[in-house]
Structures are given as structure tokens and as C-alpha cells.
VEXMIPA-181209 format. One record per residue (C-alpha): residue number from 1; residue in three letters; x, y, z. Coordinates in steps of 0.2 Angstrom, whole numbers, plus 5000, padded with zeros to 4 digits. Example, Ala and Ser with C-alpha at 12.3 -4.5 7.8 and 13.67 -1.06 7.14 Angstrom:
BEGIN
1,ala,5062,4978,5039
2,ser,5068,4995,5036
END
This chain:
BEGIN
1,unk,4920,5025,4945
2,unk,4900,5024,4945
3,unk,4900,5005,4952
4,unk,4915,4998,4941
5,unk,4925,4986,4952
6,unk,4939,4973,4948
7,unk,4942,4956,4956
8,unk,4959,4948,4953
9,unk,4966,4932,4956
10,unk,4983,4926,4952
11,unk,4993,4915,4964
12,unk,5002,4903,4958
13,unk,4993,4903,4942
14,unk,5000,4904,4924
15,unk,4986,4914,4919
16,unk,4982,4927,4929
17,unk,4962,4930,4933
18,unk,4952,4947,4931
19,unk,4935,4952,4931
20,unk,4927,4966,4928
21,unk,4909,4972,4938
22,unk,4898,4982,4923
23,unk,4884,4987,4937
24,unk,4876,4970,4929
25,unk,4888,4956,4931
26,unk,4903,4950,4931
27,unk,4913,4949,4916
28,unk,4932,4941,4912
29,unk,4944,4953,4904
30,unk,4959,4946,4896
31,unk,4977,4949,4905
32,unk,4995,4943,4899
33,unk,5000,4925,4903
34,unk,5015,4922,4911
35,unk,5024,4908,4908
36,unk,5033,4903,4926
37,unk,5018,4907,4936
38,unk,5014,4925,4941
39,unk,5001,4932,4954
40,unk,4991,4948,4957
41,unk,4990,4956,4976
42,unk,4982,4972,4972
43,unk,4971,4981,4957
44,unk,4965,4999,4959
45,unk,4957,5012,4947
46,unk,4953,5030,4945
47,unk,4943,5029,4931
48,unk,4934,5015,4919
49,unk,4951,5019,4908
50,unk,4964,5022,4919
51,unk,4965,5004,4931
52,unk,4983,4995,4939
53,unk,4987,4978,4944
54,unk,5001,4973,4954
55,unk,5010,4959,4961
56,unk,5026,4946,4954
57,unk,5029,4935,4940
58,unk,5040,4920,4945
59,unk,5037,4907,4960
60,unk,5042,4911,4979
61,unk,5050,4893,4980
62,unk,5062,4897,4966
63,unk,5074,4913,4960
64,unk,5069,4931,4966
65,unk,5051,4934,4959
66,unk,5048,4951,4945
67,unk,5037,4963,4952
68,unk,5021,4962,4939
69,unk,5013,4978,4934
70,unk,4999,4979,4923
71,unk,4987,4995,4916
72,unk,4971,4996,4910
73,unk,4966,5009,4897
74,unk,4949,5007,4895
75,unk,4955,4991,4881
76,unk,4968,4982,4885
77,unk,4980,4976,4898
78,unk,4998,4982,4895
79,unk,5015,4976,4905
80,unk,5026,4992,4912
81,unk,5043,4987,4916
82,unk,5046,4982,4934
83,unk,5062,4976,4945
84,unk,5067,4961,4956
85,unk,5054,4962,4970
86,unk,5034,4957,4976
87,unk,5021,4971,4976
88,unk,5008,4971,4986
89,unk,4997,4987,4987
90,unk,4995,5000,4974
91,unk,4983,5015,4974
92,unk,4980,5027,4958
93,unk,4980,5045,4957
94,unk,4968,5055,4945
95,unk,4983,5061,4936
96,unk,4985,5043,4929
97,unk,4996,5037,4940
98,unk,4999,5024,4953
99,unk,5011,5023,4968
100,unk,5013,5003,4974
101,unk,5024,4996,4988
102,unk,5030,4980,4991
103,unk,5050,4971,4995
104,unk,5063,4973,4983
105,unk,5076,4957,4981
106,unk,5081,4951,4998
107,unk,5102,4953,5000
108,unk,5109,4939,5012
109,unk,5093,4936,5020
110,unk,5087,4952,5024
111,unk,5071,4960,5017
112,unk,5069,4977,5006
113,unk,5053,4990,5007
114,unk,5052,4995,4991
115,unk,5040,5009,4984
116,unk,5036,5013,4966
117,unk,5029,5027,4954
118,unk,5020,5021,4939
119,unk,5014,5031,4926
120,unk,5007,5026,4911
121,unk,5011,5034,4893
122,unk,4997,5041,4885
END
């Protein structure tokens, strides 16, 4: 990626946080609100247009959480459609594509790995 990074920070925020590293400083990029509170985990890219951002929309403390996923195409930040469930890691493929694990809704108590493909439409 030449020196491009991502920061993110999310928890327990309404507004989710990213920042993007140029080689020079650090600048803000704008990502979705989320009304209900919504936090990111993990952010990863292949390229300076192809980046991914993971983690739940909706608090701990209250119903099951939405798992949050966000790409990055070189513009804008776009929502994918996602299921009950927390992520918490992704890694992204050269093919545009991402693989992210985390736990899927709990059922009487009990907790669910879950692992996720996401591809973006180009």
C-alpha cells in the first residue's frame, strides 16, 4: 500500500472514527453514523481503493448487536449487508475481497464463531 494506513475507533460511539495516514499526516475520512452506537474492531486494505472495516452496530448491554461492515473504494465508505453477530478481525485479499470472523447471535447462552466472505461489487 506504499505507507497508507488506517486508525479506527468506534466503541461505544455514534459516530464511528477513521483516519487515514497519506505518508504525511493524518487525515479524517468520513464513515456512516450509526444511530444506537456502533464500533469498529478491525480495518484492513489491499490497496489505497480497496480497504474493509468491521465490527457491530447496536450496544452490548442491549438486544443482539449487527455485525458492521464497511468498504472503502478509494472515495467513499459503503455499508454491506451483514447478520446478527460482532466481528472482530478481517483480512483482505488482492481479489477485492475480505474474509472476517467474529460470533454470531448467542442461542440460550451459548456463543457462535462465525466466519464471513465479503466481497465488494464493482
Amino acid at each position: 500500500m506504499g505507507g497508507r494506513l488506517y486508525r479506527r475507533r468506534g466503541i461505544g460511539h455514534s459516530n464511528v472514527l477513521i483516519l487515514h495516514w497519506n505518508g504525511i499526516a493524518w487525515r479524517q475520512v468520513p464513515a456512516p453514523s450509526f444511530p444506537g452506537g456502533g464500533s469498529l474492531n478491525g480495518v484492513t486494505a489491499s490497496s489505497p481503493a480497496d480497504a474493509w472495516a468491521i465490527g457491530q452496530v447496536g450496544k452490548i448491554s442491549g438486544p443482539q448487536p449487527d455485525t458492521l461492515i464497511l468498504h472503502w473504494n478509494g472515495i467513499a465508505w459503503s455499508r454491506l449487508p451483514g447478520m446478527s453477530g460482532t466481528l472482530l478481525g478481517v483480512a483482505a485479499s488482492a481479489s477485492g475481497s475480505a474474509w472476517a470472523v467474529g460470533v454470531g447471535a448467542p442461542a440460550k447462552n451459548s456463543i457462535t464463531p462465525s466466519i464471513a466472505l465479503c466481497t465488494a461489487r464493482k
